[in-house]
C-alpha positions in Angstrom: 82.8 122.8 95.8 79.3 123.2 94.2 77.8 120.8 91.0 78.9 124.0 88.9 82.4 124.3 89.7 83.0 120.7 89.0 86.0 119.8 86.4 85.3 116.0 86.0 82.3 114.9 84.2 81.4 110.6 84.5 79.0 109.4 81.4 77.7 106.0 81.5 76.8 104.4 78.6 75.5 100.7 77.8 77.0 99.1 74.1 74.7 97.1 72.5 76.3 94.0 73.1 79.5 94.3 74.8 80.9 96.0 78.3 79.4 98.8 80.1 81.5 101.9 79.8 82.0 105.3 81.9 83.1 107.7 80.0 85.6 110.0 82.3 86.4 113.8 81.6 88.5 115.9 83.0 90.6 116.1 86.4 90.1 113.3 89.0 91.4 114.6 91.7 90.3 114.7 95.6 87.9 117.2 94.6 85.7 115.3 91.9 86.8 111.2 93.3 83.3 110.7 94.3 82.1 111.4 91.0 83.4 108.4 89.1 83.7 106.6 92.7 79.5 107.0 92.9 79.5 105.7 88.7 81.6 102.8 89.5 79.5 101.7 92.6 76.6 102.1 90.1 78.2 99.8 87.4 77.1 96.5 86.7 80.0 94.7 87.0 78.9 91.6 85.4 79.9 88.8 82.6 80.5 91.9 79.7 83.0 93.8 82.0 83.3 97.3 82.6 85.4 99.9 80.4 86.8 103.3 81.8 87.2 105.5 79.3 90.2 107.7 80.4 90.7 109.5 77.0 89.6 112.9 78.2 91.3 112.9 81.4 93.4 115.7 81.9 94.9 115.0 85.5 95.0 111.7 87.9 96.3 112.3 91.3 96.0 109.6 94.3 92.5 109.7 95.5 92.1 109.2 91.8 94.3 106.1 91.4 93.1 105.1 95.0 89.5 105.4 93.1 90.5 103.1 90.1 92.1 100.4 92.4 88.6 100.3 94.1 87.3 99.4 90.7 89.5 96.6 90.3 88.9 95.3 93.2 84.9 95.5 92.7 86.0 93.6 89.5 87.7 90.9 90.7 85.4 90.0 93.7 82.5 90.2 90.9 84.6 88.1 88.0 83.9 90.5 85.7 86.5 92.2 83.4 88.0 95.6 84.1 89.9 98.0 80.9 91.0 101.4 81.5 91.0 102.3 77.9 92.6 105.7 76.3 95.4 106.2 79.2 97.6 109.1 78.2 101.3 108.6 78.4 101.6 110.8 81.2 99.1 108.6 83.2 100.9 105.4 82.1 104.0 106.4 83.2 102.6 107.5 86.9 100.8 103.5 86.6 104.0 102.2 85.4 106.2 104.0 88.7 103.5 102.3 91.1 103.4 98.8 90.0 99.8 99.1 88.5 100.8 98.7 85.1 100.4 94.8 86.4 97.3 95.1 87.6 95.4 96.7 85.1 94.6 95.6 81.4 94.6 98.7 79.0 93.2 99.2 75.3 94.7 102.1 73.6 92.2 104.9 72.5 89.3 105.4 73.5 86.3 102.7 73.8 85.0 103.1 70.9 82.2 100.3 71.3 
């Protein structure tokens, strides 16, 4: 797969005085993982947390969940907050089958900080 047949896009962006957030578009798949995978290595995972935008994501599969437990656990080792925020039902649901409905804290819509 080359840069231009990518489907998922990963947007960091720093709020003036709250959490740093990636921005996620499109399908996280085994395909595009590495994407956000590389963007959450990147983040600072520090005292203001870290939001994921999932608002635009169209499709999750398991390297993609496998990609967001990573994150968590780069949280937690780090003490720094985690929120997947914009989830769509769909996704939920998958989350809720697996258990990580638990795990994760969520904020309806998108991060709109």
């Amino acid at each position: 797969m080359t840069d231009s047949d990518q489907i998922l896009t990963v947007t960091p962006r720093v709020t003036p005085s709250g959490p740093y957030v990636l921005d996620v578009v499109g399908e996280l798949d085994h395909h595009t993982a590495h994407f956000l995978s590389e963007a959450v290595n990147e983040a600072p995972f520090d005292d203001h947390g870290v939001i994921l935008d999932l608002s635009g994501l169209t499709y999750c599969d398991s390297t993609g969940i496998t990609v967001l437990i990573t994150a968590h656990q780069k949280s937690q080792a780090a003490g720094s907050p985690l929120v997947l925020a914009g989830v769509n039902p769909d996704q939920m649901r998958v989350l809720q089958v697996v258990g990580l409905d638990q795990v994760f804290t969520f904020r309806p819509g998108g991060a709109a900080t």
